[in-house]
N, C-alpha and C positions, 0 to 999 in steps of 0.2 A: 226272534228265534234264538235258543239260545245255541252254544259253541256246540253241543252233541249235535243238537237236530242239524244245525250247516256240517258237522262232520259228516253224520249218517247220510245227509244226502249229497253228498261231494263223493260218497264213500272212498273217503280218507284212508289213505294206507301209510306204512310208516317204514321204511327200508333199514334193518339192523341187524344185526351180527346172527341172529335164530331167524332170519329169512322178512319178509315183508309180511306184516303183523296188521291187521284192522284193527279200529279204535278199541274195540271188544275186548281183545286182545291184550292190550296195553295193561289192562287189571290183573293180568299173570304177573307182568314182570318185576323185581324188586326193587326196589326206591333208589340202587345204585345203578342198575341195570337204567331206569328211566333218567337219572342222572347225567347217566352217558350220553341215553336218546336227546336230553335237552343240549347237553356240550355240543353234540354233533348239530344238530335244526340250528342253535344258536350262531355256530361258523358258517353255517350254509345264509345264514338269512344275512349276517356282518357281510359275507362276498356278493351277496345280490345287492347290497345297496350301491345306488350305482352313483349317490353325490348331488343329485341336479335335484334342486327344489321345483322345475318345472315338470320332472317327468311323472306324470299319477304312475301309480301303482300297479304293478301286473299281475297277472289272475294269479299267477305262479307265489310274488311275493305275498298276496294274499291269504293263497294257501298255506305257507309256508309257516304265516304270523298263525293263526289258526290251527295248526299243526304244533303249535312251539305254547299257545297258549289249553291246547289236549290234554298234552304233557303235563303242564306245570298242574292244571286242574289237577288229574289222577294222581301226581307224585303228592298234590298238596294233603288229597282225601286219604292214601293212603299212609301216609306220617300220622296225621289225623288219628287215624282209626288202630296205629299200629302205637302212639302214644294212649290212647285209650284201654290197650288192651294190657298195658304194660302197668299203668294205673289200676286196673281192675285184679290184675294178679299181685298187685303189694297190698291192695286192702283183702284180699283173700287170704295174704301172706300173713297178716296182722290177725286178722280174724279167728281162724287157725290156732294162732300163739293164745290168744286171749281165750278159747275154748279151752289150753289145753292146761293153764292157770288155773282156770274156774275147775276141772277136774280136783287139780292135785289140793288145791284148796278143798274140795270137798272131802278127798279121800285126806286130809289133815283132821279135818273137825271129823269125821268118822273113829279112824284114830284116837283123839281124844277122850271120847264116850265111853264110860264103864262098860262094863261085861251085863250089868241089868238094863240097859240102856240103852245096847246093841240088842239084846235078846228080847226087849219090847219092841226095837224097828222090826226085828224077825218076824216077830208076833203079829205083829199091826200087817206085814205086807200078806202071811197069809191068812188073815182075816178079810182080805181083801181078793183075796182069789175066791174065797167060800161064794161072794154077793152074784158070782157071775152065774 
């Protein structure tokens, strides 16, 4: 089972500063916002440890790990996904630039071309309207 499905059916909630939030939930908030929620689960689960290698674990500190390893999940997918989109917008950035070369290059070699030479592109393009 993995860590959502024991979430979803624990229905897991998460006590924070914008009220108690279900797992669902969690996918609003911002990576400093989930930040915080880890700092806080983090001190709460450091003061539940109680020292004794004899005592198992209680349902609570289990929750708790569970609850802290939610977090880390959604904080990690969402870095993830928000380094992706930041990558995706510098090769668009790039891309962009490189169209806007390939333009002024052509309007350079246009440029160039005599006056019989531009008035045969003329010619040619509407000889090409006639075919339609």
């Amino acid at each position: 089972m993995t860590i959502f499905e024991k979430a979803s059916k624990k229905k897991l909630r998460f006590n924070t500063d914008r009220g108690v939030l279900a797992v669902e939930d969690l996918w609003d908030l911002s990576l400093a916002d989930l930040d915080k929620l880890f700092g806080q689960l983090s001190q709460s689960k450091d003061a539940a440890v109680s020292g004794s290698l004899l005592e198992t674990q209680s349902r609570e500190d289990k929750t708790l790990v569970l609850s802290l390893d939610i977090v880390k999940a959604v904080f990690e997918q969402k870095k993830k996904d928000a380094d992706k989109a930041v990558k995706a917008a510098g090769t668009r950035q790039k891309n962009q630039q490189i169209l806007e070369i390939m333009r002024r290059r052509g309007d350079e070699a246009l440029e160039g071309k005599s006056m019989e030479e531009l008035q045969a592109l003329l010619d040619g393009d509407s000889d090409d309207d006639d075919d339609d």
